[in-house]
VEXDODO-876084 format. One record per residue (C-alpha): y, z, x. Coordinates in steps of 0.02 Angstrom, whole numbers, plus 50000, padded with zeros to 5 digits. Each point is the difference from the previous one (the first is absolute). Layout:
% VEXDODO-876084
YZX
...
END
This chain:
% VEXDODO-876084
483444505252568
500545018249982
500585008050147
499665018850028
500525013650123
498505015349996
501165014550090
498545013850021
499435011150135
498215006649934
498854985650049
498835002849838
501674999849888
500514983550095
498004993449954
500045005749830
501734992149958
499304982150076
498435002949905
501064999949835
501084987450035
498444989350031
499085006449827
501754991649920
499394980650028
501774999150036
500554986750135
500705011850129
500335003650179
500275015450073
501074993650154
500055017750066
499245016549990
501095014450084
499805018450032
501735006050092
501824999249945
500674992850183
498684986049963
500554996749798
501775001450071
499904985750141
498694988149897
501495002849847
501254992950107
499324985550037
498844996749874
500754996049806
498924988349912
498975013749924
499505002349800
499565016549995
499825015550106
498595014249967
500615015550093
499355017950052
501425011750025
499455012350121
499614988850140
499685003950197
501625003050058
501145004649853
500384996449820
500054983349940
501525000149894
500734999050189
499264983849987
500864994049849
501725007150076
500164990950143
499444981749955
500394993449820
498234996249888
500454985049866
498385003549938
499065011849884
498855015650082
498495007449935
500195017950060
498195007550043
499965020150031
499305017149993
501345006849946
501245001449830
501515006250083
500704983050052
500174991749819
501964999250023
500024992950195
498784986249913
500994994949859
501644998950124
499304987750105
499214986149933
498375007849923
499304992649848
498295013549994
499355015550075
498355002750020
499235015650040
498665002550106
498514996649960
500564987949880
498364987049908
500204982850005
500375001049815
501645010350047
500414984950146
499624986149885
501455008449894
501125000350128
499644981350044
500154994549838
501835006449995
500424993050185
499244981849896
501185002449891
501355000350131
499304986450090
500374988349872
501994999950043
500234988550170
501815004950016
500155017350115
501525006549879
499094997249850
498355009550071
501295014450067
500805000749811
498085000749946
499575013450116
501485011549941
499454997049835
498195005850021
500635015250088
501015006149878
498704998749883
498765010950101
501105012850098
498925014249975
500845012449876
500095018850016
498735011249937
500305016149933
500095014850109
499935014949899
499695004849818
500725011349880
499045015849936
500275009149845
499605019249996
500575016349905
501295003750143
500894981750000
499714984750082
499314999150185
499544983950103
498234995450088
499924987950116
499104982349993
499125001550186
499325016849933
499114994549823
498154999150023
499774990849806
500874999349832
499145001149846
500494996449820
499345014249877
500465000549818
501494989650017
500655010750163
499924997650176
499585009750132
500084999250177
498845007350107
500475006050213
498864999950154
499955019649971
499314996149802
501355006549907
500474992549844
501684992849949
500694997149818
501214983950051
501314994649880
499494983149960
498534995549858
499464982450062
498694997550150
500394982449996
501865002650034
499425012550147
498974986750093
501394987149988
500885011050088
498825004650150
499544988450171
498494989849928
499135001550174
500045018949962
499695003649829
498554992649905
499665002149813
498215002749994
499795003849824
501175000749832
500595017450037
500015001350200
500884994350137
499575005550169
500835001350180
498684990650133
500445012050131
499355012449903
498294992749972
498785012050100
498554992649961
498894984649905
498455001049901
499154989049879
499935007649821
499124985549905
499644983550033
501894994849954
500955014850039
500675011050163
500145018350000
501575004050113
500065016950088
501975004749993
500915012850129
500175015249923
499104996049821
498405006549988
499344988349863
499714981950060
500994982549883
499194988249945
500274981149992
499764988949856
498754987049986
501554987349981
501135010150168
498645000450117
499714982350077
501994999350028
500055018950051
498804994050148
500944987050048
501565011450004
499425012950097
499464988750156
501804994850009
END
């Protein structure tokens, strides 16, 4: 029997997360569901036969990385959130996943299958050694900020946050801002480019662009197989490929 810990304070995140865990077939209990970190704290302390934990962050009444630094956790977490910015508080503790919100049951049946994994060690050190080992494996790297930008005057630098879409033209790229200027960068290779950008941000939606998803204005069917995306500051719409579009879909709900 595994034994789970739900630490959640949105009642239809709490039902959803049960609901998955039951679509596993697994043969699981979930010996408490929790939704403040005084209560985690106090259930923590007296409470250690648990398999695996599946925690919210922001919670009720603070953080719960407060949680994990007052009562020691032996076993993995599944971190559930809205938000990116607390990939390296995860990975400190005893994370093993983050999933952001909303997340499909695809996504959690990913995540389980890596706490399975773990689950096959009995001994607590070895499942610790494990752990560390996974997290070092998927602490998040860092995405480039800013890129360089040849013109007849030198070399200037435009930022990441501020690049609408790229796009590869006659073996150049260009970068394109939210005010629709164009940039002539100093690299040759769109594929290099995206490997360097937050995957959650950037999308390749064809061979030659790759676009920002906050600056997608607007949707619009353009065949039966295609989207026509309206970008900030670009007066002609992109279009996706017959192959990109299914997975651009999926992306942009994320």
């Amino acid at each position: 029997m595994i034994k789970i810990v739900i630490i959640e304070d949105e009642i239809p995140a709490r039902k959803k997360l049960v609901r998955f865990i039951d679509e596993l077939k697994e043969n699981t209990e979930i010996i408490a569901e929790i939704d403040n970190v005084e209560e985690a704290v106090e259930f923590f302390k007296t409470e250690k036969s648990i398999d695996l934990i599946i925690s919210d962050i922001e919670l009720l009444d603070g953080n719960a990385f407060e949680i994990y630094d007052q009562v020691k956790i032996s076993c993995p977490i599944i971190f559930t959130t809205a938000y990116d910015k607390f990939w390296m508080n995860a990975f400190e503790t005893n994370g093993i996943e983050y999933l952001l919100k909303p997340f499909t049951l695809e996504r959690f049946q990913k995540a389980w299958n890596k706490f399975s994994v773990l689950n096959k060690s009995h001994a607590s050190d070895e499942i610790l050694l494990k752990i560390s080992q996974i997290q070092k494996e998927i602490q998040p790297k860092s995405f480039k900020e800013r890129f360089s930008v040849i013109s007849n005057k030198g070399i200037y630098f435009l930022e990441t946050k501020h690049i609408t879409f790229f796009k590869a033209e006659e073996g150049v790229i260009f970068a394109f801002d939210d005010s629709g200027q164009k940039h002539l960068l100093n690299q040759t290779v769109l594929k290099e480019i995206e490997f360097q950008l937050n995957p959650n941000e950037f999308f390749k939606i064809n061979r030659s662009e790759l676009i920002n998803k906050k600056s997608i204005v607007k949707l619009e069917r353009y065949s039966k197989n295609a989207l026509a995306l309206k970008i900030k500051g670009w007066g002609n719409p992109l279009i996706t490929s017959q192959s990109q579009t299914a997975d651009f879909r999926e992306w942009i709900e994320k």
